[in-house]
MDTraj code that builds the backbone (N, CA, C; nanometers):
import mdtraj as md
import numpy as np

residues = "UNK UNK UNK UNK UNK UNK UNK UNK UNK UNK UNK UNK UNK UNK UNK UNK UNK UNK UNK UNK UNK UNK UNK UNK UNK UNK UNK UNK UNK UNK UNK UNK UNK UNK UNK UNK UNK UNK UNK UNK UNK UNK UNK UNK UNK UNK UNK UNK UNK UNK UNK UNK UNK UNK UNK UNK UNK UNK UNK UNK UNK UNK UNK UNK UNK UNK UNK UNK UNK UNK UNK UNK UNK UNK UNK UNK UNK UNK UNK UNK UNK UNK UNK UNK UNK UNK UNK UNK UNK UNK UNK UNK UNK UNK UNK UNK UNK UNK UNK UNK UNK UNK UNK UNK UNK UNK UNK UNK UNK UNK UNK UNK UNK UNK UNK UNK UNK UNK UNK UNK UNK UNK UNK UNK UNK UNK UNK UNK UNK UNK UNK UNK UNK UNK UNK UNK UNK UNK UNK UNK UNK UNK UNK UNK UNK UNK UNK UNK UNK UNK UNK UNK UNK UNK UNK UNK UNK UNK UNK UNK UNK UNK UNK UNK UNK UNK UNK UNK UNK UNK UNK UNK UNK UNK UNK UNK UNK UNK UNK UNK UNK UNK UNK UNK UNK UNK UNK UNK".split()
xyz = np.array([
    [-10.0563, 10.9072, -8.6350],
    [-9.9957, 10.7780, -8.6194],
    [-10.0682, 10.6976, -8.5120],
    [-10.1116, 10.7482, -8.3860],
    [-10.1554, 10.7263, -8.3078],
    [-10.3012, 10.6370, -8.3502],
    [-10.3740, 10.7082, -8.4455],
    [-10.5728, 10.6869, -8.4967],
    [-10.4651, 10.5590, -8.5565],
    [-10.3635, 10.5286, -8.6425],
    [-10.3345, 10.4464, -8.7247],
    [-10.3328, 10.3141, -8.6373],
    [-10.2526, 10.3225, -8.5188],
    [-10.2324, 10.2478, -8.4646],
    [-10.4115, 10.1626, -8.3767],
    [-10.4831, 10.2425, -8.3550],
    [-10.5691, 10.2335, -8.2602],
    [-10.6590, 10.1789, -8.3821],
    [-10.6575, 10.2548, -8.4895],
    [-10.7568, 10.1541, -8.6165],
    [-10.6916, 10.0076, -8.6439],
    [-10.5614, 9.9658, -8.6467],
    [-10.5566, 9.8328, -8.6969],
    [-10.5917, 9.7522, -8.5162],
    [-10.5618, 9.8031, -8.4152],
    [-10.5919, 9.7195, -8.3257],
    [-10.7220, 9.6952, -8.3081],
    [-10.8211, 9.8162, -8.3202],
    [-10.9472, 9.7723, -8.3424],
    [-11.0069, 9.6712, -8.4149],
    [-10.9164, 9.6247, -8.5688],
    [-10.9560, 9.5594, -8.6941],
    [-10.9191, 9.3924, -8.6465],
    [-10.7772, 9.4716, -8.5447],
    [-10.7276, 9.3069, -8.5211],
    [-10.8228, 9.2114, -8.4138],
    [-10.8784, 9.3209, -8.3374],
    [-10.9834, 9.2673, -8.2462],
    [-11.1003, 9.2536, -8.2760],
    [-11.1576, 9.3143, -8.3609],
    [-11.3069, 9.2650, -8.4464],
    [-11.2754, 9.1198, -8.5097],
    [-11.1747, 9.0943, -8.5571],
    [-11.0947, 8.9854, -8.6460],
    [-11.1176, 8.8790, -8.6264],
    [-11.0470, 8.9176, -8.4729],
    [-11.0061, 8.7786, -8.3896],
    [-11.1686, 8.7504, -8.3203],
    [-11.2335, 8.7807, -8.3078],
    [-11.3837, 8.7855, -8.2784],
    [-11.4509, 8.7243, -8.3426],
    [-11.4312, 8.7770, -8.4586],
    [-11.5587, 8.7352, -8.5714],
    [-11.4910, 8.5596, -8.6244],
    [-11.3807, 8.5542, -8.5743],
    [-11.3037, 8.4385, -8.6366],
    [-11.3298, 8.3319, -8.5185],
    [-11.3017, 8.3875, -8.4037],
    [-11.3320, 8.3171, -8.2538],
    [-11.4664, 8.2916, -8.2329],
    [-11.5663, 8.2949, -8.2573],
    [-11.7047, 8.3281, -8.2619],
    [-11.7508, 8.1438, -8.3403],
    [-11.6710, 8.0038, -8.3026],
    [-11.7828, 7.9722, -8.3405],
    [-11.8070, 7.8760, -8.2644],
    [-11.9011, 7.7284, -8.3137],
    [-11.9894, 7.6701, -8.2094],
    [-11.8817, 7.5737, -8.1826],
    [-11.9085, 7.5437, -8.0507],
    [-11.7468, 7.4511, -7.9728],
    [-11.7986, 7.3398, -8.0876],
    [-11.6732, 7.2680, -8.0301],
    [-11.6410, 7.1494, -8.1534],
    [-11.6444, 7.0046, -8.0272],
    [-11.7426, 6.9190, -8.0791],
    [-11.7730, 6.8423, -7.9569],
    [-11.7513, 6.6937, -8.0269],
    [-11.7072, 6.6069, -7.9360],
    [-11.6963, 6.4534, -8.0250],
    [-11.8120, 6.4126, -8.0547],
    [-11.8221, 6.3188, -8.1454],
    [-11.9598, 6.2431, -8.1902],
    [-11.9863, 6.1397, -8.0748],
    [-12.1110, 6.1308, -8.0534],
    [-12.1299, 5.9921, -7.9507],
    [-12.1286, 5.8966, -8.0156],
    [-12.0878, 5.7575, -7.9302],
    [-12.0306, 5.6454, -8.0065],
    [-12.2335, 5.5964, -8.0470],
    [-12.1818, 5.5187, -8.1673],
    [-12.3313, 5.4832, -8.2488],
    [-12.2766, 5.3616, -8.2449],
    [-12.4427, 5.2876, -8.2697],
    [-12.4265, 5.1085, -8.2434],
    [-12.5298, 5.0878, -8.3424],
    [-12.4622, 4.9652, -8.4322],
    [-12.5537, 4.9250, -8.5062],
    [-12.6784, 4.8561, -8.5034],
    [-12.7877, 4.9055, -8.5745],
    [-12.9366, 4.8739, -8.5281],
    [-12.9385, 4.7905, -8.6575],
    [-12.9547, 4.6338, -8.6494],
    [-13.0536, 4.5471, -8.7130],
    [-13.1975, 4.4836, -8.6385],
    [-13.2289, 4.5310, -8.8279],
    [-13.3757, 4.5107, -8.7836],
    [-13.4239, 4.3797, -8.8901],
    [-13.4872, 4.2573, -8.8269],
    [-13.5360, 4.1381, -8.9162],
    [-13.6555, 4.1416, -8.9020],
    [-13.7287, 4.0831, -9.0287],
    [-13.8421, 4.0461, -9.0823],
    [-13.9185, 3.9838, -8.9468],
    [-14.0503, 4.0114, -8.9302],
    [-14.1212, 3.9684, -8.8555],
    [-14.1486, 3.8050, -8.8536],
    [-14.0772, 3.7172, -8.7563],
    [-14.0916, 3.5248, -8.8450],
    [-14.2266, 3.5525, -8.9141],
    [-14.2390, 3.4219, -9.0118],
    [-14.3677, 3.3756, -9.0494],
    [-14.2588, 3.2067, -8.9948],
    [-14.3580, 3.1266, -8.9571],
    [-14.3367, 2.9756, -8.9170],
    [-14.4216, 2.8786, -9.0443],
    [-14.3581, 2.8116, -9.1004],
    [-14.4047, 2.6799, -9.1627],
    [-14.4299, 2.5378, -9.0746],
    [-14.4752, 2.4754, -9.0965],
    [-14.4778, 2.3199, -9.0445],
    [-14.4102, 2.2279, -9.1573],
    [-14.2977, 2.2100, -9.0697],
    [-14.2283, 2.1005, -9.1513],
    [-14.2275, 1.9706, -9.0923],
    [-14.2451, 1.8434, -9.1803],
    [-14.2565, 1.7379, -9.1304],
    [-14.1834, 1.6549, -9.2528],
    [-14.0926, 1.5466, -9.2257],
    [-14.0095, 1.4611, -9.3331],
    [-14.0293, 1.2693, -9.2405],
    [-14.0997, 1.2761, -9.4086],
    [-14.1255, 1.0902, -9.3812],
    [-14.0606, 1.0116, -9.3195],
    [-13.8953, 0.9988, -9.3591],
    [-13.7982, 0.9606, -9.2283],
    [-13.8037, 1.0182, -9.0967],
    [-13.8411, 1.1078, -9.0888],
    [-13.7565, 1.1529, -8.9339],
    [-13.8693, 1.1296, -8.8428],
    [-13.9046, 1.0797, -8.6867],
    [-13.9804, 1.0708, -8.6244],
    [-14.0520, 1.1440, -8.5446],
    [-14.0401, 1.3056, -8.5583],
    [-14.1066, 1.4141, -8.4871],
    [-14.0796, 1.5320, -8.6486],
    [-14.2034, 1.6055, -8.5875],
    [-14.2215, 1.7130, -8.7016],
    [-14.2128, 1.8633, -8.6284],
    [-14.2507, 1.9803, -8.6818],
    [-14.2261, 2.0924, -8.5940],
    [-14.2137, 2.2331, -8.6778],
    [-14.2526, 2.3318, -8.6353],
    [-14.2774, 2.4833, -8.6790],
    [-14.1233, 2.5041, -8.7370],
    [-14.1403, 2.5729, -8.7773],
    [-13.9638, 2.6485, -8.8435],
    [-14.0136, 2.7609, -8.9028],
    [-13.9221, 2.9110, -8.9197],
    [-13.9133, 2.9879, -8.9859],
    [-13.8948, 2.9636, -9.1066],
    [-13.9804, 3.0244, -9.1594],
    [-14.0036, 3.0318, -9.3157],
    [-13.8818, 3.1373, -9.3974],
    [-13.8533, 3.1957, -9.3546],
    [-13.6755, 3.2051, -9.3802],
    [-13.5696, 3.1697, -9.3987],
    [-13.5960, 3.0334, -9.3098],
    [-13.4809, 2.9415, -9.2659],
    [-13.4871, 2.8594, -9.3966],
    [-13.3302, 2.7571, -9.3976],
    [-13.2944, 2.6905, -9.4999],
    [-13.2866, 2.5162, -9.4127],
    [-13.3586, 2.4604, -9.4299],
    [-13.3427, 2.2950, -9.3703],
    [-13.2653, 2.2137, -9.4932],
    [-13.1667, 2.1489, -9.3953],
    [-13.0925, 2.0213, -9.5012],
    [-13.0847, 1.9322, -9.3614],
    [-13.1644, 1.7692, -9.4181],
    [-13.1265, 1.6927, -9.4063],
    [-12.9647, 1.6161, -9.3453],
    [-12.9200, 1.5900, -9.2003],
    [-12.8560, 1.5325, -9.2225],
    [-12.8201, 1.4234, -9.1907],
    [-12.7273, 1.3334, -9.1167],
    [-12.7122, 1.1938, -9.0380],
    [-12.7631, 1.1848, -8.9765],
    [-12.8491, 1.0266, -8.9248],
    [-12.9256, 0.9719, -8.8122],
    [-13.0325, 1.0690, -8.7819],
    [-13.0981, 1.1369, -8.8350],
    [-13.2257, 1.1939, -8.8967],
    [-13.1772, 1.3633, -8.7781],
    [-13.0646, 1.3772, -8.8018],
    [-13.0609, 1.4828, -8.7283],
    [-13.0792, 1.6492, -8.8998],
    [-13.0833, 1.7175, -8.8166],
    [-13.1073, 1.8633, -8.9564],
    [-13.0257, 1.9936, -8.8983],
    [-13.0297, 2.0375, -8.9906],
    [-12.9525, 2.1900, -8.9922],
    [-13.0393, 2.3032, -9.0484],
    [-13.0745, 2.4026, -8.9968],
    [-13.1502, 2.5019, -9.0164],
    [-13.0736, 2.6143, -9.0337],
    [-13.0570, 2.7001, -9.1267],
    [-12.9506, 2.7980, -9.1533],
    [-13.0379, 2.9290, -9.1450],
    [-12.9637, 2.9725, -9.1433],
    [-12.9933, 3.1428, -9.1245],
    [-12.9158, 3.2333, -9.2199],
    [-12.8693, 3.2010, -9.3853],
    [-12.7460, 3.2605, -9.4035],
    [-12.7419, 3.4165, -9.3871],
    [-12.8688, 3.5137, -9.3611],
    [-12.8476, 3.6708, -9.3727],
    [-12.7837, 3.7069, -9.2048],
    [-12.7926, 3.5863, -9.1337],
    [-12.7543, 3.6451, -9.0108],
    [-12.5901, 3.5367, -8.9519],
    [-12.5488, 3.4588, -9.0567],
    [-12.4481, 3.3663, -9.0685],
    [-12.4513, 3.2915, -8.9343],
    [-12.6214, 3.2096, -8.9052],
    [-12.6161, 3.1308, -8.7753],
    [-12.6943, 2.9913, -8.8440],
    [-12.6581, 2.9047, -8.7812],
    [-12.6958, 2.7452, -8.7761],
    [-12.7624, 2.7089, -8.6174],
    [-12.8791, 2.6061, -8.6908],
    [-12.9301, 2.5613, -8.5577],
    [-12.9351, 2.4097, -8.5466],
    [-12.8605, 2.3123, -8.4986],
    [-12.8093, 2.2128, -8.5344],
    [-12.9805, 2.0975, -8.4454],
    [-12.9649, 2.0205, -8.5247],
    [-13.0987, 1.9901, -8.4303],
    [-13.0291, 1.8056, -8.4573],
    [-13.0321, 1.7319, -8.3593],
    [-12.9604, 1.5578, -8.3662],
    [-13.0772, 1.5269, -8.2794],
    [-13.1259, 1.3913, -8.3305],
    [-13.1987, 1.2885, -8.2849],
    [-13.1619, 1.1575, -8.2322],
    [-13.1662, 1.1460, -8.1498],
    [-13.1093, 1.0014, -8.0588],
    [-13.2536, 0.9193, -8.0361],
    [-13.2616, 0.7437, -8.0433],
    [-13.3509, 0.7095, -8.0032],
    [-13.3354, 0.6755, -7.8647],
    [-13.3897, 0.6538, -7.7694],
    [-13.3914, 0.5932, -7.6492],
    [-13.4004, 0.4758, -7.6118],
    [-13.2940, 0.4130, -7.5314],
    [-13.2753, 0.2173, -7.5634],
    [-13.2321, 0.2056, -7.3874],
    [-13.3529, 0.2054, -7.3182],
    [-13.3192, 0.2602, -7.1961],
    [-13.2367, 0.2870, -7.1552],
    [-13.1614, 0.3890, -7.2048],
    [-13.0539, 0.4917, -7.1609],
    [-13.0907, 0.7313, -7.1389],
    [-13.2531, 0.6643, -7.1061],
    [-13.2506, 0.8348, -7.1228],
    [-13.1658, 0.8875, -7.0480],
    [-13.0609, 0.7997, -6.8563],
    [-13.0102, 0.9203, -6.8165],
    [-12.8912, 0.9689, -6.8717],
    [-12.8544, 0.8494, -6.9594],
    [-12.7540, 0.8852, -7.0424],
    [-12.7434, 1.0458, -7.1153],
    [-12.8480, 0.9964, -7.1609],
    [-12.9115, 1.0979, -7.2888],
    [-12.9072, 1.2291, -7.2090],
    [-12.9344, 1.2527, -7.0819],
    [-13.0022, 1.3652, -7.0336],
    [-12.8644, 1.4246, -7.0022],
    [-12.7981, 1.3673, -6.9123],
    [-12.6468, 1.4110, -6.8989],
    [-12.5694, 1.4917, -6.9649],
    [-12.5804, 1.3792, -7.0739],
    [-12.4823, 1.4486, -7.1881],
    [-12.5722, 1.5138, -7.2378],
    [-12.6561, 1.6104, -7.2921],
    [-12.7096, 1.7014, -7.3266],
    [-12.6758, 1.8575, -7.2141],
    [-12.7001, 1.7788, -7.1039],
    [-12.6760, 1.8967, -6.9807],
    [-12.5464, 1.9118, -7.0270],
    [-12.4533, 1.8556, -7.0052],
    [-12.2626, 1.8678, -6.9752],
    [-12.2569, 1.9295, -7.1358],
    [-12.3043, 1.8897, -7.2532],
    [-12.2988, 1.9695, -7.3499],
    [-12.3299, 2.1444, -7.3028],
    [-12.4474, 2.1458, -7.2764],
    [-12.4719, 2.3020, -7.2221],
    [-12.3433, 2.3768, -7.1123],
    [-12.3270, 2.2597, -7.0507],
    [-12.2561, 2.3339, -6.9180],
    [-12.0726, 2.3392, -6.9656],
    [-12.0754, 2.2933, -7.0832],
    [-11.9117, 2.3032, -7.1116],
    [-11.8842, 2.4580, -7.1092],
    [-11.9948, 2.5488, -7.1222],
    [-11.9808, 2.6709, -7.1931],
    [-11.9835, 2.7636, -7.1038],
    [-11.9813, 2.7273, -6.9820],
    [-12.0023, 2.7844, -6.8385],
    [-11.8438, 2.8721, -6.8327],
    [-11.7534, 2.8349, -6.8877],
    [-11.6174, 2.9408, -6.8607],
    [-11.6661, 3.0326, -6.9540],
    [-11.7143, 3.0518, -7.0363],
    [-11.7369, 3.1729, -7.0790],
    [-11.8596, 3.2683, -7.0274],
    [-11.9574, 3.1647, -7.0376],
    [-12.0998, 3.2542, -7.0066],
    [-12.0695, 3.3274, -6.9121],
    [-12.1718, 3.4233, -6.9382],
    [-12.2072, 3.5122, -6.7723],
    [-12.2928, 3.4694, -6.7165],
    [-12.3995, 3.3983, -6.7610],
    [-12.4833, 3.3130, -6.7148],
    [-12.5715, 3.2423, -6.7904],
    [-12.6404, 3.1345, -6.7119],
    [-12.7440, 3.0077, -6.8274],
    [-12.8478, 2.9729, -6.7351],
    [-12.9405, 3.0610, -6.8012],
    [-13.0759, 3.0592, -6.7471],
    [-13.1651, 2.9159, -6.8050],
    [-13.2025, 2.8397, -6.7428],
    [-13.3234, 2.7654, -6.7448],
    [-13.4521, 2.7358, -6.7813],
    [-13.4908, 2.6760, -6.8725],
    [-13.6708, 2.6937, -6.8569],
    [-13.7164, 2.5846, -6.8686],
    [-13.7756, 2.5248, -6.7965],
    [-13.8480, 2.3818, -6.7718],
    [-13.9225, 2.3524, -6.9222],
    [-13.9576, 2.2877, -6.9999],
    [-14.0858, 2.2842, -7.0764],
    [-14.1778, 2.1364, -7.0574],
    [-14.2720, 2.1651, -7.0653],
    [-14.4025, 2.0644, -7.0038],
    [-14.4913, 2.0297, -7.1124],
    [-14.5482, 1.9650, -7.1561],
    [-14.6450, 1.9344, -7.2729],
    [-14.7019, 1.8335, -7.2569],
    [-14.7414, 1.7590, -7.1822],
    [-14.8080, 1.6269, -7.1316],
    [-14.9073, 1.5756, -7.2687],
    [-14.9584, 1.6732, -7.3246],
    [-15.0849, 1.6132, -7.4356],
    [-14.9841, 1.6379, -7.5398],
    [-14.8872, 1.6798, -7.5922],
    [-14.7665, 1.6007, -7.6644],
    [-14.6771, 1.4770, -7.6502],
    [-14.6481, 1.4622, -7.4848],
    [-14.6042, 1.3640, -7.4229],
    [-14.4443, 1.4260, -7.5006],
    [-14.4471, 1.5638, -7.4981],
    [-14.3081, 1.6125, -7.5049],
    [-14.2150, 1.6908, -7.3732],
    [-14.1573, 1.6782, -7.3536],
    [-14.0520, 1.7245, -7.2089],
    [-13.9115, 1.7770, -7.2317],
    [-13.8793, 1.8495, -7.1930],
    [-13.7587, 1.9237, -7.1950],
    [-13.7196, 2.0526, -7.1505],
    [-13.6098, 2.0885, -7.1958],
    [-13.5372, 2.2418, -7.0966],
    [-13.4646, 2.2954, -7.1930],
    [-13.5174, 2.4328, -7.1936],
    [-13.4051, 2.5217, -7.2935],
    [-13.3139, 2.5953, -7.2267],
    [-13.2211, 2.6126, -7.2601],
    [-13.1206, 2.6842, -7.2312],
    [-13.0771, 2.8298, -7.2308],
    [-13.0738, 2.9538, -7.1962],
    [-13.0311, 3.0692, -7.2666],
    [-12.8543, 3.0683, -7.2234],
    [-12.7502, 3.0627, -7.3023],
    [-12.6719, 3.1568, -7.2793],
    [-12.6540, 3.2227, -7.2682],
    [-12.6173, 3.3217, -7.1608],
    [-12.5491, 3.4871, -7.2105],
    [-12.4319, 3.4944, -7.1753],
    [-12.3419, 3.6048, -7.2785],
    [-12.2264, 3.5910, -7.2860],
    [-12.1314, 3.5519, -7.3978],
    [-12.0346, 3.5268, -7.3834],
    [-11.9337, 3.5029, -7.5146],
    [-11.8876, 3.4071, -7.4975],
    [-12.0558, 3.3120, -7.5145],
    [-11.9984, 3.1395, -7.4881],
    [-11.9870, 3.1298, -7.6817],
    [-11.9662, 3.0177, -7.7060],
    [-12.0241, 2.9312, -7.8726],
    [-12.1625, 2.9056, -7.8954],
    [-12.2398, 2.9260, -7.7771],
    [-12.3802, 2.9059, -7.8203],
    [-12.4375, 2.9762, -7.6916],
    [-12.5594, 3.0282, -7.8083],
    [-12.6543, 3.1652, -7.6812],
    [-12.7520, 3.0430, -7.6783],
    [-12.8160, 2.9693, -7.7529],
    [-12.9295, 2.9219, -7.7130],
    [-12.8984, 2.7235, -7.7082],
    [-13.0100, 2.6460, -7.6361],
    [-12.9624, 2.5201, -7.6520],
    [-13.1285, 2.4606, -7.6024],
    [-13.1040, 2.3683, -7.6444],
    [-13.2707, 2.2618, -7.5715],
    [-13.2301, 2.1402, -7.5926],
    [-13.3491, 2.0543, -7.5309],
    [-13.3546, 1.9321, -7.5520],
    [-13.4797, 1.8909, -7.5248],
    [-13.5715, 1.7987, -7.6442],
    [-13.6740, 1.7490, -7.5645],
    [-13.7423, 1.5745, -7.5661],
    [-13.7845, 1.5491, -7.4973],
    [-13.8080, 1.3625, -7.5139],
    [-13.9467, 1.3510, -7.4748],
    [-13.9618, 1.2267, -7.4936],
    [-14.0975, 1.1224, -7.4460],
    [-14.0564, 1.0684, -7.3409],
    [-13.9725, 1.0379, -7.2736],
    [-13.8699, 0.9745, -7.1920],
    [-13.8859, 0.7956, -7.2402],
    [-13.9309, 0.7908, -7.3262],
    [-13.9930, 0.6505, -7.4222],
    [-13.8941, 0.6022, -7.5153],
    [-13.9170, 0.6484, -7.6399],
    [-13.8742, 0.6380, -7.7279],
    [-13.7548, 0.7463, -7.8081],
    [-13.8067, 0.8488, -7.8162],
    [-13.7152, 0.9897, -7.8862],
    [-13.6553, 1.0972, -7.7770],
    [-13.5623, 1.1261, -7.8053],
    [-13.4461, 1.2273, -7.7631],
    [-13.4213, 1.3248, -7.9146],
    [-13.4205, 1.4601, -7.8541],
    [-13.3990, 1.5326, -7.9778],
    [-13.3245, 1.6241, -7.9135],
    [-13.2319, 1.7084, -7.9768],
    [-13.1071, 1.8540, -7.8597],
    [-13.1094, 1.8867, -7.9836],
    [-13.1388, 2.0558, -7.9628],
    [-13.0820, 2.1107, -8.0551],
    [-13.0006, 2.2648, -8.0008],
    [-12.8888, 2.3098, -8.0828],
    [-12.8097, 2.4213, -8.0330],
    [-12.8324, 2.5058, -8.1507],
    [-12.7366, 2.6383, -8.1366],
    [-12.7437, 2.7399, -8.2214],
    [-12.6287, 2.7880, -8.2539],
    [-12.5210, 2.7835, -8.3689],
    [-12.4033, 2.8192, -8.3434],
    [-12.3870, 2.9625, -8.4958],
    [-12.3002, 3.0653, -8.4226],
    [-12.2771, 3.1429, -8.5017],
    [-12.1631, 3.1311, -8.5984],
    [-12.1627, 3.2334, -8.7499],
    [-11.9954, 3.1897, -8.7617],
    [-11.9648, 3.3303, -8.7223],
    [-11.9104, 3.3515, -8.6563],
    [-11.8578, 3.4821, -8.5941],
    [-11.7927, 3.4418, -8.4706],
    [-11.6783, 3.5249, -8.4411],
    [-11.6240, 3.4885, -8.3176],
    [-11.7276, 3.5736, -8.2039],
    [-11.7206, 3.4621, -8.1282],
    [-11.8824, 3.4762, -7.9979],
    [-11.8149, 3.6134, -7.9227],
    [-11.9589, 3.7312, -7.9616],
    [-11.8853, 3.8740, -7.9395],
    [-12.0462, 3.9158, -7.8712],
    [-12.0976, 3.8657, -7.7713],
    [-12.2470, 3.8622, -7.7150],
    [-12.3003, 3.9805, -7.7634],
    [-12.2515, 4.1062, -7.7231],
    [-12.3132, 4.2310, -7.7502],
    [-12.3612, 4.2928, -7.9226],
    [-12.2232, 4.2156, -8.0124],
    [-12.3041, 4.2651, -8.1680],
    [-12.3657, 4.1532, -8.1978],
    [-12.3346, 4.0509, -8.1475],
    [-12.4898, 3.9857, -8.2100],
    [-12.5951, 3.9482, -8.1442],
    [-12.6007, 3.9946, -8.0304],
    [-12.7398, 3.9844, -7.9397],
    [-12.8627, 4.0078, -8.0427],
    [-12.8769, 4.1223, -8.1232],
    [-12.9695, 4.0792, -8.1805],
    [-13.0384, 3.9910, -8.2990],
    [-12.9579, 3.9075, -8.3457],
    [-12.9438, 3.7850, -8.3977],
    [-12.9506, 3.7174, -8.3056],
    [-12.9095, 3.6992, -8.2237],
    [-12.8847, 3.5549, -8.1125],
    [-13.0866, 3.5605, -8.0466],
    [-13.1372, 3.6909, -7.9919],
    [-13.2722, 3.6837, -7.9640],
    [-13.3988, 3.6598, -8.0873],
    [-13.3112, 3.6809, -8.2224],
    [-13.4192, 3.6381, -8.2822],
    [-13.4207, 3.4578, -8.3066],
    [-13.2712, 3.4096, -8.2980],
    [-13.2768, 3.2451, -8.3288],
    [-13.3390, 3.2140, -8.2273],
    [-13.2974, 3.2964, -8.1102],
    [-13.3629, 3.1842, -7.9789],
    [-13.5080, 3.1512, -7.9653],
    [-13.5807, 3.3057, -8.0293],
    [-13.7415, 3.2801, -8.0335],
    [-13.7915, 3.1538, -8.1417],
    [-13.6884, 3.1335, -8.1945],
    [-13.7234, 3.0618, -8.3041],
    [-13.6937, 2.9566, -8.2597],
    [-13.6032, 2.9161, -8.1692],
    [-13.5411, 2.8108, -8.1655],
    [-13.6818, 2.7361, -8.0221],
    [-13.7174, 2.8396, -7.9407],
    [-13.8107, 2.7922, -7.8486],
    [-13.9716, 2.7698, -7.9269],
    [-13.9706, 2.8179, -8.0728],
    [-14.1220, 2.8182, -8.0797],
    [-14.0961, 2.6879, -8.1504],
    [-13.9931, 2.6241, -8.2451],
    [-13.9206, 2.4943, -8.2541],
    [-14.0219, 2.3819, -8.1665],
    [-13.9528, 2.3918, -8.0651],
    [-13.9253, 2.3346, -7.9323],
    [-14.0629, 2.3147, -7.9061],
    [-14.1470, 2.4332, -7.8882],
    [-14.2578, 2.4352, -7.8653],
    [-14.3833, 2.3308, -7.9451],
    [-14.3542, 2.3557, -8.0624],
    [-14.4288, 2.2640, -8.1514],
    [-14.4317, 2.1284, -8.1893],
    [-14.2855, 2.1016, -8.1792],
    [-14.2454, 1.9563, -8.1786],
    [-14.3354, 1.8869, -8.1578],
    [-14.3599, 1.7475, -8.2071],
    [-14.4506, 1.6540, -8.1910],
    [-14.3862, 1.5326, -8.2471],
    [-14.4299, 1.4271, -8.1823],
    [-14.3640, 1.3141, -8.1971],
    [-14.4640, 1.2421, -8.3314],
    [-14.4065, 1.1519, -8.4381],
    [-14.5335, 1.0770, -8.4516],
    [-14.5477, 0.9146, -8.4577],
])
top = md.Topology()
chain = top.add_chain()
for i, resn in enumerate(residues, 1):
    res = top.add_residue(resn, chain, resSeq=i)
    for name in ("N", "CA", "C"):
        top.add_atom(name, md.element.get_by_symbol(name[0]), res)
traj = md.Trajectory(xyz[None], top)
């Protein structure tokens, strides 16, 4: 009775062993989604009405709209880049103001809005882009003039509620786009 007893405790302890025996059970680490976009290609677009011309992604969708201003769409990444044209009737500080106070409405949200001068003298183009960061309505913004004749601002708006971190990488690809824009502009 005794071997009987000492054989099932043996069986029960090999048991519980061979059953206890496996690899700990560990949580998954949190995963973040990786988008990845097409490398730009840039076109030169230029329209008989409007008084400055300029690079754009060849991706992008342009429509025409009021007072020769345009809309540049993005639909795989659901962003718009609103671009309005003002002429200048000696009122640039007008113009300049309200372009700034446009940018700076967004200051309760941002975490911050970095600066960048832009200079082009042999364009006789001038202006400042904007970066948002943060969970403003717009990551990116510019504006640029002749201080003469043309005023042009353009912003970037998502349709998504402004969530900085999942769409940062959408928001860095409009902005490159939105500065090489900027960059090319030319008056004519």
């Amino acid at each position: 009775m005794l071997k009987k007893q000492v054989a099932i405790t043996l069986l029960f302890i090999t048991l519980v062993s061979i059953v206890s025996c496996k690899d700990e059970v560990l949580p998954k680490p949190a995963s973040y989604l990786r988008l990845d976009y097409t490398e730009a290609k840039y076109v030169y677009f230029e329209n008989s009405a409007s008084p400055f011309a300029f690079e754009m992604n060849s991706e992008a969708v342009i429509k025409g709209g009021k007072d020769l201003g345009f809309t540049i769409s993005y639909p795989k990444m659901k962003a718009t880049i609103y671009l309005t044209y003002k002429p200048v009737n000696n009122d640039i500080d007008k113009l300049l103001r309200d372009a700034q106070k446009l940018t700076y409405e967004h200051v309760i949200k941002a975490d911050d809005i970095l600066e960048q001068p832009y200079l082009n003298p042999s364009k006789k183009v001038y202006g400042m882009f904007y970066q948002v960061d943060g969970n403003a309505a717009t990551n990116s913004q510019f504006y640029v003039t002749d201080s003469i004749k043309h005023f042009v601002t353009g912003s970037v708006y998502f349709y998504a509620k402004p969530n900085y971190d999942s769409i940062m990488p959408a928001a860095s690809y409009v902005r490159n786009d939105m500065q090489r824009l900027m960059e090319t502009l030319k008056w004519k």
